[in-house]
PDB file of N, CA, C and O in Angstrom:
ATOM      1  N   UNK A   1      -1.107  89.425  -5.365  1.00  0.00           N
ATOM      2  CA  UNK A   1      -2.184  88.585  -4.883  1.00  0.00           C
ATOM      3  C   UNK A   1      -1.682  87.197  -4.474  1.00  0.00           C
ATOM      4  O   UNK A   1      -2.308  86.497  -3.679  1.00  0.00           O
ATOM      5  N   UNK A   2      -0.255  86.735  -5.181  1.00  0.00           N
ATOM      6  CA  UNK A   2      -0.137  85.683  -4.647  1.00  0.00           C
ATOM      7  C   UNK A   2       0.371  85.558  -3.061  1.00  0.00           C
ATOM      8  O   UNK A   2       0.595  84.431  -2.620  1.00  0.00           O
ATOM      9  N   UNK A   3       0.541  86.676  -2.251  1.00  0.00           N
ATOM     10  CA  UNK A   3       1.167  86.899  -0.857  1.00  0.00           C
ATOM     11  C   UNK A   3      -0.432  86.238  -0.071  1.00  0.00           C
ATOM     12  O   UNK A   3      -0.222  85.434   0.837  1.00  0.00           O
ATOM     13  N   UNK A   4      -1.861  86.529  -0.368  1.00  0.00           N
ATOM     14  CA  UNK A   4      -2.607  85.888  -0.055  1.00  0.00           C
ATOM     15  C   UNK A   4      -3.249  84.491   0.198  1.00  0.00           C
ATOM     16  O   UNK A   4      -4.100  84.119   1.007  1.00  0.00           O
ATOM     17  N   UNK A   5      -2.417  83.726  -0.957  1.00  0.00           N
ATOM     18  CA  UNK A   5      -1.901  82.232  -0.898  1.00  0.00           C
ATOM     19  C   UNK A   5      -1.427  81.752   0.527  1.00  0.00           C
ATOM     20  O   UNK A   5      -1.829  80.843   1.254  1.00  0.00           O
ATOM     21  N   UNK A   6      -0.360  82.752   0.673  1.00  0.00           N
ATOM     22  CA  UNK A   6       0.478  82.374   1.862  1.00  0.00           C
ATOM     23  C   UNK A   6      -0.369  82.743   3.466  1.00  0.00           C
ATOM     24  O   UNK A   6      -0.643  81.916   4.335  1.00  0.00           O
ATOM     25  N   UNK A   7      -0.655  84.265   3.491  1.00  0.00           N
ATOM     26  CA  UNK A   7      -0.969  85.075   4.537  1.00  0.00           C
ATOM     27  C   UNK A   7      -2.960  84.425   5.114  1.00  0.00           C
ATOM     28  O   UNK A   7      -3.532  84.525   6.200  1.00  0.00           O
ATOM     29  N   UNK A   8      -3.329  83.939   4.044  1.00  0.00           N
ATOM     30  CA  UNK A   8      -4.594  83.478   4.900  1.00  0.00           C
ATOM     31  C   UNK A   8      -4.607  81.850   5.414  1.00  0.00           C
ATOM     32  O   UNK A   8      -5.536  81.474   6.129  1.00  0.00           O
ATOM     33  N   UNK A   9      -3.491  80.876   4.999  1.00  0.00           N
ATOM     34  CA  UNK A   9      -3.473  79.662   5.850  1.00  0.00           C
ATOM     35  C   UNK A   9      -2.832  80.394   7.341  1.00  0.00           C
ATOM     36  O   UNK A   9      -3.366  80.355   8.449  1.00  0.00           O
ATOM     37  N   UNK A  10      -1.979  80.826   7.095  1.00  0.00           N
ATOM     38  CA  UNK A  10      -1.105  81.322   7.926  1.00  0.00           C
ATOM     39  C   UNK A  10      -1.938  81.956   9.147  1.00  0.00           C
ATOM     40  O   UNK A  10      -1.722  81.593  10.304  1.00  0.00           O
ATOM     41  N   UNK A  11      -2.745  82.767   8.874  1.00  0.00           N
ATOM     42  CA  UNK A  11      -4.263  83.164   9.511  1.00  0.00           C
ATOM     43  C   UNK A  11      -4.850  82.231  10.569  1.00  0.00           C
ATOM     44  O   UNK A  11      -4.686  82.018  11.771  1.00  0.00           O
ATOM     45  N   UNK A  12      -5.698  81.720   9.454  1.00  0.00           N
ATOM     46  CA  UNK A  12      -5.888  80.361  10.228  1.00  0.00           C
ATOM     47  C   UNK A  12      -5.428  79.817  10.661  1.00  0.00           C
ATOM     48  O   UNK A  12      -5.781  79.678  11.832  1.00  0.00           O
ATOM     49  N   UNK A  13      -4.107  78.908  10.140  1.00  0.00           N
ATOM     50  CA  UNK A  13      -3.203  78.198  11.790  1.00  0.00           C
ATOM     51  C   UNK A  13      -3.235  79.167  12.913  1.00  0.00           C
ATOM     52  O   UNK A  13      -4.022  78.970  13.839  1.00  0.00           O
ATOM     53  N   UNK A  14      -2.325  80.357  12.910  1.00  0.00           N
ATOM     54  CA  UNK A  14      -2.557  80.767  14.426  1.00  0.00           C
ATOM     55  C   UNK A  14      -3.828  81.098  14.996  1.00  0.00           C
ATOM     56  O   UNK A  14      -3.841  81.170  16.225  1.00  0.00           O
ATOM     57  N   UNK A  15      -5.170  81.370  14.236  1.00  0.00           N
ATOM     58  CA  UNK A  15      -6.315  81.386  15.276  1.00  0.00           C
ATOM     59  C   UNK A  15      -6.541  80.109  15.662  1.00  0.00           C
ATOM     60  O   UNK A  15      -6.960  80.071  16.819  1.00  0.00           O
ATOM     61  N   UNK A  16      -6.425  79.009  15.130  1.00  0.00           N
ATOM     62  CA  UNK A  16      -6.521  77.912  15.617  1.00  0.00           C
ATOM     63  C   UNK A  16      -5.853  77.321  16.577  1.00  0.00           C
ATOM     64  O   UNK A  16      -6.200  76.366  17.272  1.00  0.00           O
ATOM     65  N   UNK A  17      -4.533  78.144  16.590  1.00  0.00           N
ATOM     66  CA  UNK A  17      -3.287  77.545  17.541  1.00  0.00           C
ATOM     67  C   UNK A  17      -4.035  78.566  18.672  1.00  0.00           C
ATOM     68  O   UNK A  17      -4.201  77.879  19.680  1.00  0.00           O
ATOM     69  N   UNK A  18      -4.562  79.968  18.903  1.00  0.00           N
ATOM     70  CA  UNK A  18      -4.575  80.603  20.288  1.00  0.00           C
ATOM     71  C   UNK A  18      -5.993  79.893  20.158  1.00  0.00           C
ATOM     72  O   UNK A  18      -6.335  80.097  21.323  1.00  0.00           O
ATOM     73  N   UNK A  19      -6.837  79.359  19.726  1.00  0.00           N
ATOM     74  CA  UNK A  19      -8.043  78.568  19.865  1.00  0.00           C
ATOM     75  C   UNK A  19      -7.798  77.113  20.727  1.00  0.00           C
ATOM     76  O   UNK A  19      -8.511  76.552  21.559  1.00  0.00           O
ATOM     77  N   UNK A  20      -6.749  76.831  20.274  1.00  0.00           N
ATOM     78  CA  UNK A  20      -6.491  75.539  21.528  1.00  0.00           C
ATOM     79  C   UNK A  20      -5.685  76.099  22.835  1.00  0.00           C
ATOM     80  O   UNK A  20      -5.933  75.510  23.887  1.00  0.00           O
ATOM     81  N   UNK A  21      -5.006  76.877  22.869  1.00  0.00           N
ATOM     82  CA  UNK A  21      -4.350  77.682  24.101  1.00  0.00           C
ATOM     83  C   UNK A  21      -5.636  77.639  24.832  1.00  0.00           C
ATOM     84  O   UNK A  21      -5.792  76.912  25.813  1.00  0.00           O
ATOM     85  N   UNK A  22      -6.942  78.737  24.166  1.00  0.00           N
ATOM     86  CA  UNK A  22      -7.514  79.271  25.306  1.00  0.00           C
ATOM     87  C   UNK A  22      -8.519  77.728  25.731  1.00  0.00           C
ATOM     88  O   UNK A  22      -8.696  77.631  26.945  1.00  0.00           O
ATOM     89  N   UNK A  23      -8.915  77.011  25.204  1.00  0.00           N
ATOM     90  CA  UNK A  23     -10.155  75.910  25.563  1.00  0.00           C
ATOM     91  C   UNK A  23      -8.934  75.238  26.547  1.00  0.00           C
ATOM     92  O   UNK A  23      -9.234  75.106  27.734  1.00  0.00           O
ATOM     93  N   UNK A  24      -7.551  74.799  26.109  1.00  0.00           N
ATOM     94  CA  UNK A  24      -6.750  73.957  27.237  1.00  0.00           C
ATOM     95  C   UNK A  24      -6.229  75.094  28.642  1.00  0.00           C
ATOM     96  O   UNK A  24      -5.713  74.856  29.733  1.00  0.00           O
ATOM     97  N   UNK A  25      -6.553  76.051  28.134  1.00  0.00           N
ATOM     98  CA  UNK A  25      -6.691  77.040  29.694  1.00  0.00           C
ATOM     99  C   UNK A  25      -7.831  77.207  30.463  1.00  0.00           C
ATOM    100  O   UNK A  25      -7.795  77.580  31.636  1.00  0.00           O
ATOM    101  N   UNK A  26      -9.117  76.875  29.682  1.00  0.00           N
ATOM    102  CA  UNK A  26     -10.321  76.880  30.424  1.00  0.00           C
ATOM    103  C   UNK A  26     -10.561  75.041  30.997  1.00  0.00           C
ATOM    104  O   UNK A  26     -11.101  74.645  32.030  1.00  0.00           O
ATOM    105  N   UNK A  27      -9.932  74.240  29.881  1.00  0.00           N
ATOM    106  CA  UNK A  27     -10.091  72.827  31.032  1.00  0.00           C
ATOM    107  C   UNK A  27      -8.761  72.702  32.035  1.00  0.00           C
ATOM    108  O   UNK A  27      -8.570  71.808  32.860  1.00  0.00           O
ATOM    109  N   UNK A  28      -8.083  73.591  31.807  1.00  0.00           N
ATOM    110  CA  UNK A  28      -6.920  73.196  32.998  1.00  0.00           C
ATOM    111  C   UNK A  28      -7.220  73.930  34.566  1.00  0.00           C
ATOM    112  O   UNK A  28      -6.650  73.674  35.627  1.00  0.00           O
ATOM    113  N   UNK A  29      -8.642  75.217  34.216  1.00  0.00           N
ATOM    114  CA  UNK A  29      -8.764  75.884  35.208  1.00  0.00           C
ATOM    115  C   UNK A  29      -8.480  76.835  35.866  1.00  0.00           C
ATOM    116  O   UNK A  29      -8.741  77.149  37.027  1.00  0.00           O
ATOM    117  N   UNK A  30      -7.620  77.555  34.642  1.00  0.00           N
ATOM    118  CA  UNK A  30      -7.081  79.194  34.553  1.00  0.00           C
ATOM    119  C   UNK A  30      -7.796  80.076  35.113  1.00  0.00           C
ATOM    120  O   UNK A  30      -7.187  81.051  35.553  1.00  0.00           O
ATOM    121  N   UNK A  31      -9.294  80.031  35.280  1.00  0.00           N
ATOM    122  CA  UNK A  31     -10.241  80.968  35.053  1.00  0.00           C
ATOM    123  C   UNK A  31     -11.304  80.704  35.979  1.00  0.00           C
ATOM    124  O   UNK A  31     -12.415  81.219  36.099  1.00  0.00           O
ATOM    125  N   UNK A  32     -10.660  79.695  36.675  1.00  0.00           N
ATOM    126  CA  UNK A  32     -11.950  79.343  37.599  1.00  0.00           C
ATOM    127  C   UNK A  32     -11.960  80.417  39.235  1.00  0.00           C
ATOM    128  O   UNK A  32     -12.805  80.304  40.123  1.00  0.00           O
ATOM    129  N   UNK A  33     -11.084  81.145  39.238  1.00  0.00           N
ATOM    130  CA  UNK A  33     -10.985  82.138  40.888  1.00  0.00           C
ATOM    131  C   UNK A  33     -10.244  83.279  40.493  1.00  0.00           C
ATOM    132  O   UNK A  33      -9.062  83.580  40.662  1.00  0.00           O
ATOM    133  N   UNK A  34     -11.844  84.248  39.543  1.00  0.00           N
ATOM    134  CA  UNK A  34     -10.947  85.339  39.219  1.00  0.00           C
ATOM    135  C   UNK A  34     -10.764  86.335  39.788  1.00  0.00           C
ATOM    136  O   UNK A  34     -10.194  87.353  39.396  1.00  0.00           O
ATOM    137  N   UNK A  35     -11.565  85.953  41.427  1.00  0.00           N
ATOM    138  CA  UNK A  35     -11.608  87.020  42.331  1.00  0.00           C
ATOM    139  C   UNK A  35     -10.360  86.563  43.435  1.00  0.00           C
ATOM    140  O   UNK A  35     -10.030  87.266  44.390  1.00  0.00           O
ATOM    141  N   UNK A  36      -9.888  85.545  43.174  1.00  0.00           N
ATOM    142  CA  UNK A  36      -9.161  84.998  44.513  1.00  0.00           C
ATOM    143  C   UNK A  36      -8.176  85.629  44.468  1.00  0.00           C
ATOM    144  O   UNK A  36      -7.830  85.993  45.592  1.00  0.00           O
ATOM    145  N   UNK A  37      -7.221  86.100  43.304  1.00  0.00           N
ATOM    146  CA  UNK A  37      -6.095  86.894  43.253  1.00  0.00           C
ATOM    147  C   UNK A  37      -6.198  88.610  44.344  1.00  0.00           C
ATOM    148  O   UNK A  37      -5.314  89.252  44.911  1.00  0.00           O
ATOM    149  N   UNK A  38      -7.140  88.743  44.270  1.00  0.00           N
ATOM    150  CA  UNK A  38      -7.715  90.106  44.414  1.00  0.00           C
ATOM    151  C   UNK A  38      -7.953  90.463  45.738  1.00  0.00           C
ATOM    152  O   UNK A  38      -7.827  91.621  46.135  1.00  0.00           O
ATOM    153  N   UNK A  39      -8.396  89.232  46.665  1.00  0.00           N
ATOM    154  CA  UNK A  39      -8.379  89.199  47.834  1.00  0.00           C
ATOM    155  C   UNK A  39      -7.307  88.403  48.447  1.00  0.00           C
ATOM    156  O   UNK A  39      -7.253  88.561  49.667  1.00  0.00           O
ATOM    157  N   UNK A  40      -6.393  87.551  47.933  1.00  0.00           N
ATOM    158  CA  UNK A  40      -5.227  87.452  48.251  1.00  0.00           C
ATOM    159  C   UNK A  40      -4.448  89.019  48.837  1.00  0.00           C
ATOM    160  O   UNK A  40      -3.946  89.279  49.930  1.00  0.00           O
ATOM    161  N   UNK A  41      -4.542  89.511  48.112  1.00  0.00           N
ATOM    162  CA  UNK A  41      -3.266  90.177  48.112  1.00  0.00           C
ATOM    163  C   UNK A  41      -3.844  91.635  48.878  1.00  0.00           C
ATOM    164  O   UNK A  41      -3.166  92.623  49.158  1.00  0.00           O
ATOM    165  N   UNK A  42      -5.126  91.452  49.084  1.00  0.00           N
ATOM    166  CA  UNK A  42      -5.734  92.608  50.478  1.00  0.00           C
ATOM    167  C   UNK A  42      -5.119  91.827  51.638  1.00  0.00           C
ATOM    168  O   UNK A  42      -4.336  92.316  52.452  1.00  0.00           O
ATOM    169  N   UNK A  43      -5.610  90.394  51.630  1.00  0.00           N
ATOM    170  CA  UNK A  43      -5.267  90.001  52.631  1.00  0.00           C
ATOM    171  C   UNK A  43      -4.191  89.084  53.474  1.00  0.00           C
ATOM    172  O   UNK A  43      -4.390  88.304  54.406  1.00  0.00           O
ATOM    173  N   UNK A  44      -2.832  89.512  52.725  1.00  0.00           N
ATOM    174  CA  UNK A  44      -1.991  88.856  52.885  1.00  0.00           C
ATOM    175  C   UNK A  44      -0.944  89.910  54.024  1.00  0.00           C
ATOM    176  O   UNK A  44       0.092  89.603  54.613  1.00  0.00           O
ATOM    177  N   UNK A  45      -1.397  90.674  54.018  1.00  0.00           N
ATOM    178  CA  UNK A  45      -0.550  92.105  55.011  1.00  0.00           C
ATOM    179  C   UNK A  45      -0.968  91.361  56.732  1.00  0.00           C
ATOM    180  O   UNK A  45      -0.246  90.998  57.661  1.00  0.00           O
ATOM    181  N   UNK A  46      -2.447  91.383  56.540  1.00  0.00           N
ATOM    182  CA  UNK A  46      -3.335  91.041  57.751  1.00  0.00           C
ATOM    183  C   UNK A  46      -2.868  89.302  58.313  1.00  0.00           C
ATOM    184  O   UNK A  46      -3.060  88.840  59.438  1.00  0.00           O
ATOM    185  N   UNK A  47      -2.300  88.690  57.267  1.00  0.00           N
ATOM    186  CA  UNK A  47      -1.534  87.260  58.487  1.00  0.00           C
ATOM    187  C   UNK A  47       0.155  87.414  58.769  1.00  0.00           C
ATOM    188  O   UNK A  47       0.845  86.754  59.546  1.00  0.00           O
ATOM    189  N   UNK A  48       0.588  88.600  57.792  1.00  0.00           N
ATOM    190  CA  UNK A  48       1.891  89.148  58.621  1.00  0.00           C
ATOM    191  C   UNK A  48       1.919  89.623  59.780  1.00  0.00           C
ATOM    192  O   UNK A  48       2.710  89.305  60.668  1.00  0.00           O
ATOM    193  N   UNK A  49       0.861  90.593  59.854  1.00  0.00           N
ATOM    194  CA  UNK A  49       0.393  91.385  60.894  1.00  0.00           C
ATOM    195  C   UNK A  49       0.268  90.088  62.114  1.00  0.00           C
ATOM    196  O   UNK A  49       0.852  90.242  63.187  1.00  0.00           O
ATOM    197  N   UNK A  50      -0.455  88.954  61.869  1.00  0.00           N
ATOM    198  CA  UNK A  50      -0.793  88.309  62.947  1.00  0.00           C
ATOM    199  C   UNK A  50       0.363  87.123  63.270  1.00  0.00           C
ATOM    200  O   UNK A  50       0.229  86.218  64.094  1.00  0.00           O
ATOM    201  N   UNK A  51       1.324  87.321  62.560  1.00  0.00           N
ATOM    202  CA  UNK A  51       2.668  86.425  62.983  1.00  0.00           C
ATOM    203  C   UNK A  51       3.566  87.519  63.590  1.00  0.00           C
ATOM    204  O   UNK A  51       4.086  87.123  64.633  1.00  0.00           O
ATOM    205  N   UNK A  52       3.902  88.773  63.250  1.00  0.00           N
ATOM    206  CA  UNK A  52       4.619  89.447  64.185  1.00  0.00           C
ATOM    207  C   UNK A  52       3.722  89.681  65.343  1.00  0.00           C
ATOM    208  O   UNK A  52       4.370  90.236  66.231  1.00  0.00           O
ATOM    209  N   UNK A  53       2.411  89.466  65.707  1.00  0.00           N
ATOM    210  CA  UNK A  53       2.001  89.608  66.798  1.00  0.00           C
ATOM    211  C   UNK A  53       2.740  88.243  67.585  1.00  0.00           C
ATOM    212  O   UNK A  53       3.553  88.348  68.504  1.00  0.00           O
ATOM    213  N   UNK A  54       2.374  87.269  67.140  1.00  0.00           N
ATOM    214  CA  UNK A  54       2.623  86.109  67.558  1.00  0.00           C
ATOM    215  C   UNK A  54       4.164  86.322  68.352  1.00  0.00           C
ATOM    216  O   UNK A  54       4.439  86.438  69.546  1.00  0.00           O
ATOM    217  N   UNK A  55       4.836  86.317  67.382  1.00  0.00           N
ATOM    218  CA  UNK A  55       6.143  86.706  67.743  1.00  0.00           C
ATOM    219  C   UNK A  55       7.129  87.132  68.704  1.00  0.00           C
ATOM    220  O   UNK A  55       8.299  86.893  69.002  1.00  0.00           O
ATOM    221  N   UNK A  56       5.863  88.098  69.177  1.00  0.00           N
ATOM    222  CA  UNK A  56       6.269  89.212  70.494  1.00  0.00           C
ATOM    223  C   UNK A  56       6.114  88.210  71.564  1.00  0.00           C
ATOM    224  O   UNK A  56       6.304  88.527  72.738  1.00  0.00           O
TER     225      UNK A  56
END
């Protein structure tokens, strides 16, 4: 029982430590364009496409 001494501060610091990770990822703005990745990358073929047109 005394391993419980140890194992529940221990607990608590790291929820507290990924508790400030995630609030300084939501004010830094991690989370604000969770669709933008998604249409990036549909539409990143389609301005290659329009620079090798260019090109010719």
């Amino acid at each position: 029982m005394d391993i419980l001494t140890y194992l529940i501060p221990i607990a608590l610091v790291m929820g507290g430590l990924w508790l400030a990770g995630f609030m300084w990822a939501l004010k830094s703005g991690q989370f604000d364009d969770p669709e933008g990745a998604a249409n990036r990358i549909l539409q990143e073929d389609d301005i290659h496409e329009k620079k090798d047109r260019h090109a010719r």
